[in-house]
Phi, psi and omega in degrees: 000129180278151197298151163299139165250151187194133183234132199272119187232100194223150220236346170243141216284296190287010127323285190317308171280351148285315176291335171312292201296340180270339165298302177318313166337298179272331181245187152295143162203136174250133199270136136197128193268030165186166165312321194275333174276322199284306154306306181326306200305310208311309228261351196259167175229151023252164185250181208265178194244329170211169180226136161213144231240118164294168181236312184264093150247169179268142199085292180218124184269174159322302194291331172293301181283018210242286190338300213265321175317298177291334168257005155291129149333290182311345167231353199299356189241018179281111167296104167258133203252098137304150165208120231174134186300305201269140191246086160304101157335142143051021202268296172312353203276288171313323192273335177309290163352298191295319189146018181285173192237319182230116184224128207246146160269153175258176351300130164327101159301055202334271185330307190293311201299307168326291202267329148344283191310307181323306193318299225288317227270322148307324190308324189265329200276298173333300229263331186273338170305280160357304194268351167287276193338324199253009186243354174270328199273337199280297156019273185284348204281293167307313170275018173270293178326308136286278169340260172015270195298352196247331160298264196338291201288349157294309199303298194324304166322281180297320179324292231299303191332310196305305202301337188284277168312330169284333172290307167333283163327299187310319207256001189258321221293319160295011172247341198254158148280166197274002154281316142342274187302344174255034155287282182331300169286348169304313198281345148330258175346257184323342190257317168324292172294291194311304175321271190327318184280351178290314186292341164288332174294328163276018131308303155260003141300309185279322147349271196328321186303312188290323199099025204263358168301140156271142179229134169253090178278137179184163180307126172215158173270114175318333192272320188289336181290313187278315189335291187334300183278316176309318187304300184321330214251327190296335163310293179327288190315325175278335168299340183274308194118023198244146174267069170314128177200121179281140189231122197189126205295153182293328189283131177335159154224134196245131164211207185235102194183159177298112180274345172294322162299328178294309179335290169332306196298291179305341170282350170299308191289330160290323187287296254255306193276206220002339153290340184235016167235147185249177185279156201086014160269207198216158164230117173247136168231135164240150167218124165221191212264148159193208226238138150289140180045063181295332197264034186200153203297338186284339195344125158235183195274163156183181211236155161224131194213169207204123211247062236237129146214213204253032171273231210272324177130194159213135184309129181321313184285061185174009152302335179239330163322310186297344177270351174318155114328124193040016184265110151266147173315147161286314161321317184302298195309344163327308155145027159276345191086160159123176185271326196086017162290330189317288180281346155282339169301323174285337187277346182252346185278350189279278155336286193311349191260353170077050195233175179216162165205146208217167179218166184206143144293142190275120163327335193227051179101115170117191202209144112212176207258099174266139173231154187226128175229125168308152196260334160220196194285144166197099199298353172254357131045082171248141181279007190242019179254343213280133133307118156348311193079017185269000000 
């Protein structure tokens, strides 16, 4: 953790190298022996978090720079301590006024001085924690707020279809031919299944949330786990122009995870890549074999696999945002759809696997999304130890 910066601004040089000596140990500190270096210092970064401040200087006194501190934007939230021989009428009075926090008499009590700069300096430390806390809470408020409203007009969509097309059948059905009417229940059909999967993703959000998913954890081979989901897809993809091509060893790769849940994971990740590639590009799963803790003495084997295709990319700041709770891509908000569940689902059904999954943008255009699963079980696991295998 770096040291507090606190800057000494005092106009006799053996002050100045008593207070170095009795401060350096805990902070950082920066010397300045007048008003016009004491800004300079202030105003540069980084800049210090308190000052402590003479008053009786040549030139520009203490009460001038505090006075000039508070009114940049840019220093006004700099704590300042006077501390000064004079006893001035009314002197502690004026510098609180300007915007001091403190005012010590000299000679400097060390031990008293010390815990003063401590107090001031938790203090600030508290208060910006408090204002992270409340602006992650505001945040997250918001993007609870959005997701809501971006649910609702998912959820809607297919109702309206069902509502539609099911009236349609009704007030048509001695008028229409039955092929008509079997337009209708497709589309019935199909507005149903999108329904159902959004409310199953809120479904297993909310599992996930209590802690209440179940896992049938047991040996399965991964490459017959992903073959599988990859087969369901080649129709979409081909109806798209898009080309899949799995890349994966002839020999089992054997591991130890739920497969209907790793399944889950890869058909997200697959519905996600065929979603953000237009046609005539290619989508590659690769699956091999790697490594847990490549950089460390303990290395056990695991398996990995990854879902690369040619889209649109992901904006850099939003490679780790994107796996967030109610949180969507400014790609997804484009006019592609989704809920933003998806991909955290995936991401916590992964961790329950003592795996990670992580996404990088491709040099040459594109994503891809890699998960790393352990080849057996192991509950003390911590997942955020887990390795790339790069």
């Amino acid at each position: 953790m770096s040291k507090d910066h606190i800057l000494v601004v005092e106009d006799n040089e053996t002050n100045r190298v008593y207070l170095n000596l009795l401060l350096e140990d805990t902070y950082k500190v920066s010397l300045a022996e007048n008003g016009a270096q004491a800004l300079q210092i202030a105003a540069a970064h980084p800049r210090p978090q308190l000052v402590l401040l003479d008053i009786v200087m040549p030139g520009m006194d203490g009460y001038e720079v505090c006075r000039r501190l508070k009114e940049n934007p840019e220093t006004q939230d700099i704590l300042v301590i006077f501390f000064t021989s004079l006893l001035e009428k009314d002197g502690e009075y004026k510098g609180l006024s300007l915007g001091a926090i403190d005012y010590i008499a000299k000679p400097v009590q060390p031990e008293l001085l010390r815990i003063r700069i401590k107090q001031h300096l938790d203090l600030l430390h508290a208060r910006e924690e408090l204002r992270n806390a409340l602006e992650k809470e505001h945040q997250a408020n918001l993007a609870k707020s959005e997701f809501l409203a971006n649910m609702s007009h998912e959820m809607r969509t297919p109702m309206h279809a069902i509502l539609s097309y099911a009236n349609f059948g009704l007030r048509r059905i001695d008028k229409v031919p039955r092929q008509k009417l079997a337009e209708y229940f497709q589309e019935i059909r199909d507005s149903g299944e999108r329904l159902t999967l959004l409310l199953n993703d809120l479904l297993d959000l909310a599992k996930l949330e209590a802690g209440s998913m179940s896992y049938a954890m047991e040996e399965h081979d991964l490459t017959s786990t992903i073959k599988e989901a990859v087969t369901e897809f080649k129709a979409a993809a081909e109806e798209k122009g898009i080309q899949l091509i799995l890349k994966a060893p002839e020999t089992p790769l054997i591991g130890f995870f739920d497969e209907a849940r790793i399944g889950q994971v890869v058909r997200n990740l697959l519905s996600n890549a065929l979603k953000f590639t237009e046609s005539g590009k290619i989508i590659t799963i690769e699956v091999a074999q790697d490594v847990l803790n490549p950089h460390r003495p303990d290395t056990k084997p695991a398996l990995r696999f990854g879902v690369c295709d040619q889209g649109i990319g992901i904006p850099q700041s939003e490679i780790e945002t994107i796996f967030n709770k109610f949180i969507q891509s400014s790609t997804t908000k484009s006019g592609v759809g989704g809920t933003g569940l998806g991909l955290a689902i995936c991401r916590q059904i992964i961790q329950a696997h003592h795996g990670k999954i992580w996404a990088e943008n491709n040099e040459n255009g594109g994503a891809t999304f890699s998960v790393l699963l352990p080849t057996r079980a192991d509950n003390s696991r911590n997942p955020d130890k887990i390795g790339s295998g790069n």
